[in-house]
N, C-alpha and C positions, 0 to 999 in steps of 0.2 A: 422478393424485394431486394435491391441490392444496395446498398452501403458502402459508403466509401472511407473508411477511417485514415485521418491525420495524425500520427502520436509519433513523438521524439524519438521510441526505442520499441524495440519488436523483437521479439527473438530471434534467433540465439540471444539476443543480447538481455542482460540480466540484472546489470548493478545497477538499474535507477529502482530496481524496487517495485514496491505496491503499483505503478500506473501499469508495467508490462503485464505482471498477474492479470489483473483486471481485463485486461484488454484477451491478452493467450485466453483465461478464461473463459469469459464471455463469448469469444469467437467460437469455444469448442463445446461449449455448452447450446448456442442458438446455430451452430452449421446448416443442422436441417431445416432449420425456418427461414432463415435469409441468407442471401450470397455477400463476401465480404470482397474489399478488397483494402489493401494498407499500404499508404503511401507512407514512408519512415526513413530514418537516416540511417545509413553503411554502418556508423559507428557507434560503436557503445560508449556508455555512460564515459566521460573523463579521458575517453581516447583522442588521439589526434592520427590514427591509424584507420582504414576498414576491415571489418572486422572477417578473420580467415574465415573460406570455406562461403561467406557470401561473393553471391554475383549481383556487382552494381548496375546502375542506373539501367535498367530493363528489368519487366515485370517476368515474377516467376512464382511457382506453384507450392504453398504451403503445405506443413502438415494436417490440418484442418481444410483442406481445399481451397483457402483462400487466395488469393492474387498477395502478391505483396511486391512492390517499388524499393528498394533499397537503394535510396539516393544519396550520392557526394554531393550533391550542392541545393540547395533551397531557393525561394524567391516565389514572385507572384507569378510569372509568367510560370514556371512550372508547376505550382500548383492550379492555373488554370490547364494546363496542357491535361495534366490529371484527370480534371472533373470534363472537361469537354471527351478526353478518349476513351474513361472509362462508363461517363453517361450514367451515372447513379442517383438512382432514388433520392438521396439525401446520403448531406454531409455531417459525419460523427468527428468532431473534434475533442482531442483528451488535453486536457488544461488550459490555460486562460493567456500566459505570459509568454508563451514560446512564438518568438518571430517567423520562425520558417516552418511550426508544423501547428500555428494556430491564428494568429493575427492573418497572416497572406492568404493562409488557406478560407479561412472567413470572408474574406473583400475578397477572393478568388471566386467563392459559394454566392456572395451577392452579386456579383461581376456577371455570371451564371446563371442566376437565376436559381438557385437551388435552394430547399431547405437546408438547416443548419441546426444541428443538437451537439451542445455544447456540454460535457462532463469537468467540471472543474477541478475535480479528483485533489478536493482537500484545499485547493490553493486559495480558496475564500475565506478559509476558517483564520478567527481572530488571531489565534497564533501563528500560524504564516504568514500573515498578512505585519508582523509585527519584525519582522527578518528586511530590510529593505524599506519598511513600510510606508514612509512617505511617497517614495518613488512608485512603489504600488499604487498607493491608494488616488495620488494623481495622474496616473496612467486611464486609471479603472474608471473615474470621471472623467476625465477627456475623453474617453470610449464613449461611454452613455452620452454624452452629451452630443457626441458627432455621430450621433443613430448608429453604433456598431452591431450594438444587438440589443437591438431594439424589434427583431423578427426569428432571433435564436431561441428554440429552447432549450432550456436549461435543466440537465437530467440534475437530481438530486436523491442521493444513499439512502437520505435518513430525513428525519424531521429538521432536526439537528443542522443538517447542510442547508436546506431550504429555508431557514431561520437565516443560515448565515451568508446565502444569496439574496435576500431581502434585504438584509442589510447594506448591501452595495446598491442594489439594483432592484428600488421598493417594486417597479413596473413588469418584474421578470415574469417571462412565463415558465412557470416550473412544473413539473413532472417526474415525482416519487418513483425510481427504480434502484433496485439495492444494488450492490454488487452481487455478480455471478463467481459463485466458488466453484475451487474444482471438487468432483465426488470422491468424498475420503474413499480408503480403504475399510473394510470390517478387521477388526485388530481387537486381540484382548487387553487389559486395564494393565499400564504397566504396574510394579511391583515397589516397592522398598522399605527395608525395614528401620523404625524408628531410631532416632538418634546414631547414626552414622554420617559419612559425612554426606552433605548436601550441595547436591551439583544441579547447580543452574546452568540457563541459556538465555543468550539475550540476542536476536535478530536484526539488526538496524544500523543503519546509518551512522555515521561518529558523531555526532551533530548537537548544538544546541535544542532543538525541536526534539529529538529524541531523548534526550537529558540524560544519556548514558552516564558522565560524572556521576549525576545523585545516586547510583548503583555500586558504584565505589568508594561514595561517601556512609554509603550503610555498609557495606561491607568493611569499613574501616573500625565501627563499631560493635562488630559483631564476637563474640567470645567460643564460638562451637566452629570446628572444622567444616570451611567451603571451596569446593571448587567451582571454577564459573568460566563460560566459555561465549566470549562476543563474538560473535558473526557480521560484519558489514564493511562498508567501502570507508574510507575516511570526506566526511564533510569540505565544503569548500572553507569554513571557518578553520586557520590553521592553528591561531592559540590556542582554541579549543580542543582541536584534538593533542596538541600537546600537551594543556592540562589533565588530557586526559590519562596521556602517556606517564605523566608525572604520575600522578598519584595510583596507578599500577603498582608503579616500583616503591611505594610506600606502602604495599598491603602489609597486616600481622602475618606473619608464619604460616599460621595454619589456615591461612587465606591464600588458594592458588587461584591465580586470573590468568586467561593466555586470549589475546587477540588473533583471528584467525586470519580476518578480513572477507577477502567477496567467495561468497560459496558457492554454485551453482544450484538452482531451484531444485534438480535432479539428486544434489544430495545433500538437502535438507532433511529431510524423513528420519532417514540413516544416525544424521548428527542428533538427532531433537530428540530421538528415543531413548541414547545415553544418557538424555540430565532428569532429574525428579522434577523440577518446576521451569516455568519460563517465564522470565522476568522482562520489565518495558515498560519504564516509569513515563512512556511518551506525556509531552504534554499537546498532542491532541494528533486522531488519524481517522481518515479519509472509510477507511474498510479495517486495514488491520491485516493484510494477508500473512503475515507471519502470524500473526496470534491465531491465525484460524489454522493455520498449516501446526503449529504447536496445540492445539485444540484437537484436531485433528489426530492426531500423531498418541495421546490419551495425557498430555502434560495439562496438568492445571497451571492456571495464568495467575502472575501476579503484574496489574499494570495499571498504565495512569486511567483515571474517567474519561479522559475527553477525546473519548472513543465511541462507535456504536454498540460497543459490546458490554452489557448493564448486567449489574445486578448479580454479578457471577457468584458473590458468597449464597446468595439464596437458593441458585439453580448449583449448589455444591461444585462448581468448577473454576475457583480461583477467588480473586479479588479484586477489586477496581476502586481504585482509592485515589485521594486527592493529594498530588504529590507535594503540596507544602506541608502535609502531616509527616511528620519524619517520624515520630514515634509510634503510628496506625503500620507504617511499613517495617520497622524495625519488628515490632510485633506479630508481622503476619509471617516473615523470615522464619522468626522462632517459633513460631506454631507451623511450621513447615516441616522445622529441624524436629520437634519432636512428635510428629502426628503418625500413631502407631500404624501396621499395615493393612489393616481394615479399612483405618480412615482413609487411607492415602490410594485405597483400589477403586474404592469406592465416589474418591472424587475426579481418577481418572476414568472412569465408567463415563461419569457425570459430563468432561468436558467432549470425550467422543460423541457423545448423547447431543452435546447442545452443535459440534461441527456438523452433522449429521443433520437437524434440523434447520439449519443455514443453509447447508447447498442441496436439501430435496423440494426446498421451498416451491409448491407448486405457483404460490402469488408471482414471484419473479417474472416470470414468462408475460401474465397479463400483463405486469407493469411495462415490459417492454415493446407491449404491442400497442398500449398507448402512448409511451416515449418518441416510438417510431413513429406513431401515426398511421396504423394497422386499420 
């Protein structure tokens, strides 16, 4: 069966985050079940460059054996040129709001005659929709009500997202498929001994949505030696990140923070295995690819709920907690800072255990062969 994906960013390219994962993933994980092909843009996240080492606008051969387009320009007429020259089963679109690698490519797919499976990769859920929001949510009716997708389906992660597709679009046809993770490594439980200092990591975005602030609003409180190390691009919100810049240079002493900014996917691993925990007070994600790549890696997670990942104190691999409780996270901090090294092997065991159960997941596959329409 062959497929034809539409998504913003493809690699190489790396700082838009969770939707590439998803996509790289997924492609390298179902290779031998279906042929891909990815029509995407030259440029990465925030550039106004293309990006070295690609070759534009002609189709060329992935690491995954997929086709991939790496286009300078957008519009309808080339996203039909697309679907008429590569002739695909069905079109997989990844987000809902993107002009040139979702709306065109859609009335491209109708225009065509094609199916259309639509991943909305988070940008339904209440809190994004709260970024922009009116403009959204009037966009989002105008759509439905001029039959956009009205014949799309609509993949859904979780229960969770398909609640939160409903709510836009009560008539949707949806179709429960998770995300595809990549297959960790086998790794022993990292190590650390109680009460020294405690270094975190935190993978994201600079962003209100990610609420990196509230991580240096507990750490302003905090009385025991930490070091902490943020990884991500800066947000398109600029006070924001200044706020955030600000209150850096107002850490206590024995609070060290350094901003790294964009990391490349490839050496992530590397950085995650230095820190004892991995912090992400998000307020709400799609999958979570850094919390699984931190999962992974054997760091227990401290991070917001309004994620797919439950329940973590129970299955002994972090905590997922509600981030207006400022005193349940201040709390889990200091039970971090002194949780002797039994505990602390033992709950990295625990989070390999639960990344490990994520991406052998045999249901995955069924779910995508009736997403596809297999």
């Amino acid at each position: 069966m062959h497929i034809l994906v539409f998504i913003d960013w493809y690699e190489p390219a790396f700082r838009a985050g969770g939707p590439v994962r998803s996509m790289v993933n997924l492609i390298a994980r179902l290779k031998d079940r279906y042929r891909f092909s990815v029509a995407t843009s030259a440029y990465e996240y925030g550039s106004s460059e293309p990006m070295q080492g690609v070759v534009s606008d002609q189709w060329v051969s992935g690491k995954q054996n997929e086709r991939i387009f790496y286009g300078t320009k957008g519009g309808l007429h080339s996203a039909i040129r697309h679907i008429r020259n590569e002739n695909p089963d069905l079109v997989y679109l990844q987000g809902i709001f993107s002009l040139h690698y979702s709306l065109l490519p859609l009335l491209a797919a109708q225009i065509c005659r094609k199916q259309v499976v639509l991943a909305p990769r988070g940008m339904l859920h209440p809190t994004a929709l709260q970024f922009k929001g009116a403009r959204k949510r009037l966009f989002l009716k105008a759509a439905w009500m001029l039959g956009l997708f009205r014949k799309v389906r609509f993949q859904a992660v979780d229960d969770f997202e398909a609640d939160y597709i409903k709510a836009v679009f009560p008539r949707a046809l949806i179709f429960r498929a998770t995300n595809m993770a990549a297959l960790p490594q086998s790794l022993p439980p990292l190590e650390r001994e109680a009460e020294t200092v405690l270094k975190l990591v935190s993978v994201a975005r600079i962003s209100p949505e990610k609420n990196n602030l509230f991580v240096l609003q507990l750490l302003q409180q905090l009385t025991f030696p930490v070091n902490i190390v943020f990884y991500g691009a800066p947000g398109n919100d600029e006070r924001y990140v200044a706020s955030f810049r600000e209150a850096m240079n107002k850490l206590p002493e024995h609070v060290h923070a350094h901003w790294e900014g964009f990391l490349d996917p490839e050496q992530l691993q590397p950085e995650l295995k230095k820190a004892h925990w991995f912090i992400m007070p998000t307020l709400g994600e799609n999958f979570g690819h850094a919390i699984f790549e931190a999962l992974a890696a054997g760091l227990p997670v401290l991070i917001g709920n309004n994620t797919p990942w439950k329940n973590l104190a129970a299955l002994q691999a972090g905590m997922d907690l509600e981030v207006s409780q400022t005193e349940a996270w201040l709390d889990a901090l200091k039970n971090a800072y002194r949780m002797n090294s039994d505990q602390y092997r033992n709950m990295s065991h625990a989070a390999m255990n639960l990344a490990k159960a994520q991406a052998y997941s045999d249901s995955a596959f069924a779910q995508y062969e009736k997403l596809f329409g297999v």
